[in-house]
C-alpha positions as CSV (number, residue, x, y, z in Angstrom):
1,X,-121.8,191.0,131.6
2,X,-122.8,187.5,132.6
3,X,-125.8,186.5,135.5
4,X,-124.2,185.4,138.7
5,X,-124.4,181.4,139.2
6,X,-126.9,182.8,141.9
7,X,-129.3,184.8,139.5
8,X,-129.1,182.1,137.1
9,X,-130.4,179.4,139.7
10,X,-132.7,181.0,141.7
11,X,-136.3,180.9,141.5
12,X,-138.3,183.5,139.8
13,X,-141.8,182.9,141.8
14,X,-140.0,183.4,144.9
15,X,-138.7,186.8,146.2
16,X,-134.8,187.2,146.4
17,X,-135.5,188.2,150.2
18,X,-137.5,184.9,151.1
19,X,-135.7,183.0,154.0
20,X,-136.5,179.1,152.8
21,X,-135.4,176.5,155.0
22,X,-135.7,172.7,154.7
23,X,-134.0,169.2,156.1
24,X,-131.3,168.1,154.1
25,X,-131.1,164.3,153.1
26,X,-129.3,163.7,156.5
27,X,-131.9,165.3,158.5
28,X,-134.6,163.1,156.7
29,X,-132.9,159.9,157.1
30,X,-132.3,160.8,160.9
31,X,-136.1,161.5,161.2
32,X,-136.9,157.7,159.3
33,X,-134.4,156.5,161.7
34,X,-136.2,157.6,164.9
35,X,-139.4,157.0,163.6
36,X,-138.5,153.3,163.7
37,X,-136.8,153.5,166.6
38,X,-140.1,155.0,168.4
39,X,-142.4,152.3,166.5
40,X,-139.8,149.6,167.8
41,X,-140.0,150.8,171.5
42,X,-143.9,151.8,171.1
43,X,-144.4,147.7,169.6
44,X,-142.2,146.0,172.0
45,X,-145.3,143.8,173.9
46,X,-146.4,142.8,170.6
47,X,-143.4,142.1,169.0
48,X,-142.5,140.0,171.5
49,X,-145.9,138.1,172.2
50,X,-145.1,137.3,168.4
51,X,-141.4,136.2,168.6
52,X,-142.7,134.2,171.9
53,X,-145.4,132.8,170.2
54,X,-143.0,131.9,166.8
55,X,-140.4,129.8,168.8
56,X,-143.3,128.1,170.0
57,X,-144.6,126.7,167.0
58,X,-142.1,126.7,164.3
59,X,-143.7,124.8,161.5
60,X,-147.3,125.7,162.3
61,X,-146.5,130.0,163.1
62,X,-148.4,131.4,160.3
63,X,-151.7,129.3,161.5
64,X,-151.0,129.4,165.3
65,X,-149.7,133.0,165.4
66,X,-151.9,134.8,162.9
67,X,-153.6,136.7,165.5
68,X,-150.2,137.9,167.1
69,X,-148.5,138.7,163.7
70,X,-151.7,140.9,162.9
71,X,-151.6,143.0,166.3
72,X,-147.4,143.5,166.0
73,X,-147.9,144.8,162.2
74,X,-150.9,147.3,163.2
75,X,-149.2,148.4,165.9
76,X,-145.6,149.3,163.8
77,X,-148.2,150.2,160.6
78,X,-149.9,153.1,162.8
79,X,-146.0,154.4,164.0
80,X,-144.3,154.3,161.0
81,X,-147.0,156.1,158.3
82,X,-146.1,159.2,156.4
83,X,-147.8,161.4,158.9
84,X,-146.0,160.1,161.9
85,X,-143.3,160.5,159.6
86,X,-144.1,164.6,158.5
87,X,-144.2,164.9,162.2
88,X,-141.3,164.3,162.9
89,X,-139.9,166.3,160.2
90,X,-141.9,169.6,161.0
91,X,-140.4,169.5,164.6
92,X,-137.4,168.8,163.3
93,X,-137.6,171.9,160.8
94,X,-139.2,174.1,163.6
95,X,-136.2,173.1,165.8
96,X,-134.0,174.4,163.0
97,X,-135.7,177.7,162.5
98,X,-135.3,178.3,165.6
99,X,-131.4,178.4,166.0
């Protein structure tokens, strides 16, 4: 007699009775989606001193709004790194244990 599809897949290191649980692809792009979404909302005085400052000073905006450009990209930079990002995905995956 042949193994199951299941015996033949599963994973020798861990036991058959081991609950495993993780986001799919869906729930990870939803979690990159609202962490952009919360940088964009967290970042709106800066991005807009920049956009402000940019139709201001079209041909000189890399000289004149250096300073501005600098603030907006720290600001998204410290919302959008990869552990902003892993926590979003651990609430998201508590959230799911939980149901």
């Amino acid at each position: 007699m042949g193994k199951t599809q299941e015996e033949t897949m599963s994973n020798p290191f861990i036991p058959k009775d081991a609950k495993l649980h993780a986001l799919t692809r869906a729930e990870e792009e939803n979690c990159f989606k609202e962490l952009k979404a919360n940088a964009l909302e967290a970042c709106q005085v800066p991005i807009k001193d920049f956009v402000d400052c940019s139709k201001e000073h079209n041909v000189t905006v890399m000289f004149t709004c250096r300073s501005k450009l600098k603030i907006m990209n720290n600001c998204l930079k410290e919302r959008t790194s990869e552990e902003e990002l892993d926590k979003l995905k651990l609430a998201k995956l508590s959230n799911k244990l939980k149901q």
